[in-house]
N, C-alpha and C positions, 0 to 999 in steps of 0.2 A: 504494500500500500504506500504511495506515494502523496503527504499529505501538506497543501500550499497554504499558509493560514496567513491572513491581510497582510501579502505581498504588496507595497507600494514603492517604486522606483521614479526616482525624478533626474530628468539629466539636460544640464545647460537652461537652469530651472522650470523647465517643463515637465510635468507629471505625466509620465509615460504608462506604468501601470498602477491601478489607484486601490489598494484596500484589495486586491486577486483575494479568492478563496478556492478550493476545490479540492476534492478526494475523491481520487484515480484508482480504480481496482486494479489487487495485483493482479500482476502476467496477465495486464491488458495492454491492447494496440490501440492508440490513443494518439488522434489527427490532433496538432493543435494549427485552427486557423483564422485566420482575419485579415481587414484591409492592411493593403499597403501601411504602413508606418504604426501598426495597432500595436509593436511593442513583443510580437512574438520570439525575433531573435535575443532581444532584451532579455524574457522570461527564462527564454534555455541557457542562459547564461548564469542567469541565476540561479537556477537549478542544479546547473552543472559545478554550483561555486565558484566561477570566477570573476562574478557580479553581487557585491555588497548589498542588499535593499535597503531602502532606508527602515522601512518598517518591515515587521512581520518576518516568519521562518518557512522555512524545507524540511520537513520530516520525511524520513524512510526508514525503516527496519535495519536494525544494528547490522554493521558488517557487509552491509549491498554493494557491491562494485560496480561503479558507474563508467558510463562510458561514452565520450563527447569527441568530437574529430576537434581538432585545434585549427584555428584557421590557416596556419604555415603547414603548405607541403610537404611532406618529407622530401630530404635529398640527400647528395652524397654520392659516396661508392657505393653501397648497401646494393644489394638486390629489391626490386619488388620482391621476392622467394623469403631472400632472409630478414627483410622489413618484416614483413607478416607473421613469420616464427617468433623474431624476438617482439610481436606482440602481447603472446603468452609470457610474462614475466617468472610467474613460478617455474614453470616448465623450461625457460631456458638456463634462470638461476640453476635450476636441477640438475640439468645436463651436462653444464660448467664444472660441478661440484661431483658429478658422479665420474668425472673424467681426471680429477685430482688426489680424488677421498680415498686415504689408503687404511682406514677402519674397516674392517668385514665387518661386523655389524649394522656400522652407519652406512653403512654403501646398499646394504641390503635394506635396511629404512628408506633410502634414496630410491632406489628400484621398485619397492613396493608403493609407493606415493606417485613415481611416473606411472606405474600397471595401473594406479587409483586415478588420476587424469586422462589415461587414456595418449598418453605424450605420444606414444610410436605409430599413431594413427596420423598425427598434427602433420607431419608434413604432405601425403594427400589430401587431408584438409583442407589446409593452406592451397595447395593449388586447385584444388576444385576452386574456390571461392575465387582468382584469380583467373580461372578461365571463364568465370561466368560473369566475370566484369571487364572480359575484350582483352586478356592476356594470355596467346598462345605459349609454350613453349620455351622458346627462343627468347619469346620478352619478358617472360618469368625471370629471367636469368642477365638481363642486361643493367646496369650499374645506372640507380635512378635519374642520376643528373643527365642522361639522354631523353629524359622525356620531358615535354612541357608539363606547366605546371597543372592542368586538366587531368594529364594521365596521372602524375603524381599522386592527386587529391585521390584518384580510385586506388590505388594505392593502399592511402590513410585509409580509406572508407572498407578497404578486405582488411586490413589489421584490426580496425575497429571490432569489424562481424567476427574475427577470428577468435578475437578475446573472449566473446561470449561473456558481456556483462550482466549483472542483473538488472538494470535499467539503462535501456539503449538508445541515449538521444540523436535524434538526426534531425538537420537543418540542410533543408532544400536538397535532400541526398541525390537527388538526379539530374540537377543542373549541370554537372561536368559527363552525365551517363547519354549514350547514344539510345536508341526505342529499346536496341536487342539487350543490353546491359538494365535497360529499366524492370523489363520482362524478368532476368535473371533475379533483380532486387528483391522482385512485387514476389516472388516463389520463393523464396528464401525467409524473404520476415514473416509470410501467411504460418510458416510452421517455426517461426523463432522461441522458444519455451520460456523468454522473462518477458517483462514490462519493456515496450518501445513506446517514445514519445518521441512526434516527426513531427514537421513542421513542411507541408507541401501544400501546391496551387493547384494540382494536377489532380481532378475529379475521381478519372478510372482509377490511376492507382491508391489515391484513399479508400474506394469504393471496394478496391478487390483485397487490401491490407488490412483497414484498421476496422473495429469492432466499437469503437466512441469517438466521437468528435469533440474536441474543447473548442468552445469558441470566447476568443477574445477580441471583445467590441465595449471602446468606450471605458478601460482602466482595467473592466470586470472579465470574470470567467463563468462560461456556462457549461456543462457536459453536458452533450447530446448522446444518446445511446443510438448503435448501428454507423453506417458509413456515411458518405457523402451526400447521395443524395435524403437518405434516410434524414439528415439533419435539413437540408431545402427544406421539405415538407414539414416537419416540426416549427423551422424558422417562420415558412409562409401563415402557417395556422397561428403563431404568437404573434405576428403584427397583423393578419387581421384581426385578435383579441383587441390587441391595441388600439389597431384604428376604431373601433366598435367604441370600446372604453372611453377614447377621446372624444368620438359622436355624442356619447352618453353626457359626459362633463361639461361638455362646449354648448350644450341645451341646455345645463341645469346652471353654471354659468349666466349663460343671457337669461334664466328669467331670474335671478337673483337680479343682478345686473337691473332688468326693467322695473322691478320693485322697488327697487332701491331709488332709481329713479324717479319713480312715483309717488315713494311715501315719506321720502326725508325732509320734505319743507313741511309736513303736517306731524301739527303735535301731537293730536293721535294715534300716529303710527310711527313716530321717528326713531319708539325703542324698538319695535319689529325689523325695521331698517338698519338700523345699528348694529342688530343681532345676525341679520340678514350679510352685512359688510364684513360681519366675521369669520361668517362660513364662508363667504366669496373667496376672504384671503388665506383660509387653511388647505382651499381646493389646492392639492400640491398638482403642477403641472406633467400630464404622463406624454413622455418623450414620444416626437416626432418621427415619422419613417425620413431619413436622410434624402434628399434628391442630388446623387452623387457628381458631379461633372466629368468626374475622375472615369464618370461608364458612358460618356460618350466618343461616337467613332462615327462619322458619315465622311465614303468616298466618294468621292465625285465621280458620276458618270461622266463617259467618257463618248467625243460622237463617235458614230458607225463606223467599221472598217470592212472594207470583204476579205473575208479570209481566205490562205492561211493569215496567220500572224507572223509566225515562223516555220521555215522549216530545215531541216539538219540533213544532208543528205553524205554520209560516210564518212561525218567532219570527225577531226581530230580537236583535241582540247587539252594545253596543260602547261608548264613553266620551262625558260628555254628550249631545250631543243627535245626536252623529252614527255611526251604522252602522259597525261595521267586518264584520259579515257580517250577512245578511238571506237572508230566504225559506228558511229553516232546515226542514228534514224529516228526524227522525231517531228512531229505536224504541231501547232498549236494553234487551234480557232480562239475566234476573243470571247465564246461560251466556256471556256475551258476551265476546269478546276482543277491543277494537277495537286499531288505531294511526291516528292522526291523522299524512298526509304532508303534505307541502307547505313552501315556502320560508320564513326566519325571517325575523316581519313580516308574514305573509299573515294571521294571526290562530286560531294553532292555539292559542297560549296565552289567548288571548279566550275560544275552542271550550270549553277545559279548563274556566274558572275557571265557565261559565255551568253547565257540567252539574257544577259544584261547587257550586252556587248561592250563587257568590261576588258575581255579577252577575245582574241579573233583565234577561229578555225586556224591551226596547224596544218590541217588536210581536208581535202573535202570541203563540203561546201554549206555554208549558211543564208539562205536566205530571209531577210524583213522586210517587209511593208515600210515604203519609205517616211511613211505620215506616222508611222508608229511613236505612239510615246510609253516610255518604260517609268515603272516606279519602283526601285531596286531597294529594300529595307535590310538594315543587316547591324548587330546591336553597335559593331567599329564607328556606325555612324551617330549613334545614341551617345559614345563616348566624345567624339569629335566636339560637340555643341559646346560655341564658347561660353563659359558659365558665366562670364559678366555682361550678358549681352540681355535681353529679351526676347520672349518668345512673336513680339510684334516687332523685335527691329531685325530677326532672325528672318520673318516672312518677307519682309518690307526690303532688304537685298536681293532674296531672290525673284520676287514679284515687279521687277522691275516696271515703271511705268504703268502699275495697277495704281487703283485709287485707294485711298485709307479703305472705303464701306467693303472693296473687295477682296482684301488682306484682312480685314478682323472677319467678313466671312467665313473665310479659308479657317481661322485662329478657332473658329463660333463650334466650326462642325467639328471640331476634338476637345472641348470645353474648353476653350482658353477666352473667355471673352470677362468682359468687367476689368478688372485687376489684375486675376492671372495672365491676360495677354503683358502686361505692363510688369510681372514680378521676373526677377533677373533668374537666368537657369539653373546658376548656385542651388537657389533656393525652391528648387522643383524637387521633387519624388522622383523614384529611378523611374515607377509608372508613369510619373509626367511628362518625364524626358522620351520617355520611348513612342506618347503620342503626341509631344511635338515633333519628333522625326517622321512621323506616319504625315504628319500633317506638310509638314517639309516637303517629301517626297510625291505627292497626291497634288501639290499646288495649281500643276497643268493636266489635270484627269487625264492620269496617265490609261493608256490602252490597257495596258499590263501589269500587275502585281506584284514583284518575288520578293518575297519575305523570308529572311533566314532565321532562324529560331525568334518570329514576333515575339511571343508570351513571357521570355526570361524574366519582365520586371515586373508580368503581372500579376494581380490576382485573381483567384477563380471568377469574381463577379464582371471584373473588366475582362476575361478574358472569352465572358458569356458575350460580354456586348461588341467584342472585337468579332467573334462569328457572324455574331448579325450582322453586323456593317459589310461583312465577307459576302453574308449570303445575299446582301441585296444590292451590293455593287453590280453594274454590269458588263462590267471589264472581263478579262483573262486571268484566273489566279494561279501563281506556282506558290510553292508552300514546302519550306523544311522546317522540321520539328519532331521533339519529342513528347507532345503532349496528343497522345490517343485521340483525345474526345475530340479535339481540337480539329487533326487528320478526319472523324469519321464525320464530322459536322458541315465539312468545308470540302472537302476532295472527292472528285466522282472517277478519278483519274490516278493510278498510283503506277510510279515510276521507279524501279531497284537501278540501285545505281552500287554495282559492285562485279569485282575481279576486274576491272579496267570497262565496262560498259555500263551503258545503262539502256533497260528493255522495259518493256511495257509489263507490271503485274496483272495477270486475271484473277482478278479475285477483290475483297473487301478488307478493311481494317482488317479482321477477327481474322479473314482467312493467312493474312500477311502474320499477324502474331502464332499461327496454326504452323505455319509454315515454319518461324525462326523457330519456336519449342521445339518443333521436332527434327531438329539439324544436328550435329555438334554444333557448339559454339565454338566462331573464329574471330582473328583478333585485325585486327589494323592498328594494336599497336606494335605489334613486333614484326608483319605482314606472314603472309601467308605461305602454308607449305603444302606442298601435290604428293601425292602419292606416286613410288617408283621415281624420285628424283636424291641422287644420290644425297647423300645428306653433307659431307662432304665438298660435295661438287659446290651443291648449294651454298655451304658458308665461302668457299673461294668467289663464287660470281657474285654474293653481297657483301665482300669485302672491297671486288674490284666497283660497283655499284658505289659504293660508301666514297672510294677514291675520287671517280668522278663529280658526288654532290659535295665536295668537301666545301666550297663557298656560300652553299645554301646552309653547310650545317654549321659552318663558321656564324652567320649570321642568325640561325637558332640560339648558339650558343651567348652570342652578345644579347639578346633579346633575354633567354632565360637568366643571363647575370643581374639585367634591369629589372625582372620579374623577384628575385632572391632579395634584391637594395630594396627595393618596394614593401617587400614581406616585413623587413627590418622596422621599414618607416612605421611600418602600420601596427608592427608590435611596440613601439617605442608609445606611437600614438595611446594606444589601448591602454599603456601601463600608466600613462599621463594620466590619463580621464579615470583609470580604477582609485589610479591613488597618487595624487597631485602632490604629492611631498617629496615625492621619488623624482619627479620630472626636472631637468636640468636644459640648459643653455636655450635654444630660442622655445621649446614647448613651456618651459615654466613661468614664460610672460602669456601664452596663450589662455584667454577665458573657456570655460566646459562648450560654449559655443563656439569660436573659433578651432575648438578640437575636432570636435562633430563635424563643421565645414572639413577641415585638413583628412580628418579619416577619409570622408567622402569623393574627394580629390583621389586620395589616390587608390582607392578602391574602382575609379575610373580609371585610373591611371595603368592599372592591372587588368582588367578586362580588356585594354585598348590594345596591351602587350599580348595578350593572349588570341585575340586576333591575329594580330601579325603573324605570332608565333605557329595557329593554324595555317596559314597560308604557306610558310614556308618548310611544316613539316609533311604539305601534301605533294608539295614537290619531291621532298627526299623519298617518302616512301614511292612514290613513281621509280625511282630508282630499287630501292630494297624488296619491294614488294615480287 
């Protein structure tokens, strides 16, 4: 049992969670969710103890081993392999000790305690959990500081599962996971035997994992019993409770209200009035349904084109002089709903950028529609947005020779109108930021869609009202992502983009998940291995492979040293803001509010590198693969 008693946290004097309560049943699977900024990473922080509250405690049963990913990567020489072993602490302490201990006795206490944990099982363990998070073989084994920092965090996230603690928090665990890697997740926590408390946006996979919903809205905690949608339908029945209850009050209200009016100038009745002005002001006010702006999305149609849009006829696509997919066939009318599946790395963001015509055909041939306009979304761009600018003087460069009423239009149909058109990008939500990029990109109702992971910054509700705007555009949409509902909502059209091509799937969301379950799982990050290919042979041609990208990997590597400096800033920051006593040289003039900006910077600042750092490790595996 996991028990939060008047949890209140306040930071850069804003009260972020106000008086939380709740008690979580053991070895239960328990969704904690809320709007953007509602304070959920805040709670797991607290939970996990590395967040002080100001008020109120965390109760758990004596002795529980908790277990929290830290936000720094692992890196190093280490193995992914032997990262995840010395997971297990007892068990590797064990190992160390039984390989020194020259007691017969104690050596035989030592032996009997590994037979009791099961130690000699740990290392197929360990790699089960590893190949079900996109690491073959090969990449089990290679020295972590070759991966970005995405693969890294899967990584932290199988040492985490390896540990098997008794209360398993996770925060957004699938942001860095590709579809086939989420699947592996959602089947692993359904039969994990402690208490998990997660923190996701993503409807199916709380719907197919967790057993209660926390929700936190407005400081407070509610438990909802059952999955995701199970909590919608409780949600919707309490506010129309609500809205009922307020009908009720808001009647009873005006006739107080009108008596009062009526009978306070007569002597007769002014103590009835009086008494009447009492009751008026104990009616305590019962809370509003929010009209969020935060869930608006309207694309501009776009006028007519005859189709195709595009089409791909045996193009090649990919970085210098080498392929990352080839023999390309593909049509797109401007009804079209595609999704781009496949594992990250296989080359869906390649896919994207060519039918952006960010990249031109290698071989072969592509043709567009000359009048075509494209609207390419991709979150490197969320990051770009200068933060001391606005989101009206951001429209108003590119709208070149529009008038003001056609620029706060443009701002009107993503919420930005009032004040938020006029508040500096600083001071947006990552949500906000990512629909004013939507908004950016739509300015000229563009013909065409691509949107590369849209939903990273949202939450389930904007992420309801980003569909709708999908489904009633009447543009072309391409579509990469790992959020299911999102694919089955919006895509009539599903495209696998892997082993260097990409083909048309027949089939549905469900059949595509049918499909990966019953595969082995394969990795792109270590790439891939064929059967009957000497083994051998194969590490000489991806070592001669590795020689050739050595200026792509050179440039990985400077990327991932800026990603490492980053990690530092941002733990430095953290340790600021926990405990402001510790902080020294320019942090210890910063107020809790200039730290929150600075964290947020470079939390941008990280993601921006992790772009790049995608782009340039899909070039090398073109060679490795």
């Amino acid at each position: 049992m996991l028990n939060l008693s008047g949890i209140t946290v306040r930071l850069g004097g804003r009260t972020i969670i106000d008086d939380a309560t709740a008690k979580l049943p053991p070895r239960g699977r328990i969704g904690l969710i809320g709007r953007n900024g509602a304070g959920k990473s805040t709670l797991v922080r607290v939970i996990a103890g590395m967040l002080e509250p100001d008020t109120g405690s965390v109760a758990m049963p004596r002795g529980s081993r908790l277990g929290y990913i830290a936000q720094e990567a692992p890196g190093g020489d280490a193995t992914p392999f032997e990262t995840v072993l010395a997971a297990d602490i007892e068990r590797a302490a064990l190992m160390i000790e039984s390989e020194t201990c020259e007691d017969p006795h104690h050596l035989g206490e030592i032996h009997e305690r590994l037979i009791a944990i099961d130690a000699h099982s740990a290392p197929s363990r360990a790699a089960r959990i590893l190949v079900g998070l996109g690491f073959d073989e090969d990449a089990q084994h290679r020295p972590l500081e070759s991966f970005s920092g995405g693969w890294r965090m899967r990584v932290a996230l199988a040492a985490l599962l390896f540990s098997q603690p008794d209360l398993l928090l996770l925060d957004e665990p699938s942001n860095h996971l590709d579809l086939e890697a989420v699947l592996w997740l959602e089947d692993f926590l359904k039969s994990y035997p402690a208490t998990i408390l997660l923190v996701s946006h993503e409807r199916d996979f709380l719907n197919n994992v967790v057993n209660h919903i926390l929700h936190l809205s407005g400081g407070k905690l509610t438990l909802y019993p059952g999955g995701y949608d199970a909590f919608e339908r409780q949600r919707a029945e309490r506010q129309a409770q609500l809205a009922s209850a307020k009908a009720k009050q808001q009647a009873q209200r005006d006739h107080l209200q009108e008596y009062i009016a009526k009978n306070s100038a007569r002597a007769s009745t002014a103590k009835q009035a009086q008494s009447r002005q009492k009751a008026l002001a104990k009616l305590q006010p019962i809370a509003e349904l929010i009209d969020d702006p935060s869930l608006s999305f309207e694309f501009p149609d776009p006028d007519e084109l005859r189709p195709p849009l595009i089409t791909l006829d045996y193009a090649s696509v990919g970085y210098g002089d080498t392929p990352v997919l080839s023999k390309l066939n593909l049509r797109l009318d401007p009804d079209d709903r595609i999704a781009l599946l496949g594992r990250n790395g296989n080359g869906k963001t390649t896919l994207a950028r060519l039918l952006a015509a960010q990249l031109k055909p290698m071989d072969g041939a592509m043709n567009a529609s000359g009048k075509m306009r494209v609207g390419y979304f991709t979150q490197y761009q969320v990051e770009e947005l200068d933060r001391s600018e606005t989101p009206l003087q951001h429209m108003t460069q590119l709208m070149k020779g529009a008038t003001q009423s056609a620029v706060r239009a443009q701002l009107g149909r993503f919420g930005f109108s009032g004040n938020k058109a006029t508040t500096e990008v600083g001071k947006l939500s990552g949500g906000e930021r990512a629909r004013l990029a939507l908004a950016l990109i739509t300015r000229d109702a563009p013909h065409m869609l691509i949107l590369d992971e849209p939903t990273n910054h949202l939450d389930v509700d904007a992420r309801e009202a980003l569909i709708q705007a999908l489904n009633d555009y009447s543009g072309a949409v391409v579509i990469v992502s790992h959020d299911r509902h999102m694919l089955e909502m919006t895509a009539d059209r599903l495209v696998l983009v892997d082993s260097g091509a990409a083909r048309e799937f027949d089939g549905s969301i469900d059949d595509y998940i049918a499909f990966v379950l019953a595969k082995e799982p394969q990795s792109s990050a270590g790439g891939g291995r064929e059967k009957g290919v000497n083994k051998k042979d194969q590490r000489k041609a991806a070592a001669e492979a590795r020689e050739k990208s050595q200026e792509l990997r050179k440039r990985a590597k400077t990327i991932e040293s800026e990603l490492e400096k980053l990690a530092k800033q941002r733990s430095a920051v953290d340790q600021a803001m926990f405990d402001p006593s510790s902080a020294s040289g320019e942090l210890a003039k910063l107020t809790m509010t200039e730290l929150m900006k600075r964290r947020a910077q470079i939390e941008d600042d990280i993601a921006a590198a992790e772009v790049k750092w995608l782009e340039a490790n899909e070039a090398i595996e073109a060679f490795t693969a």
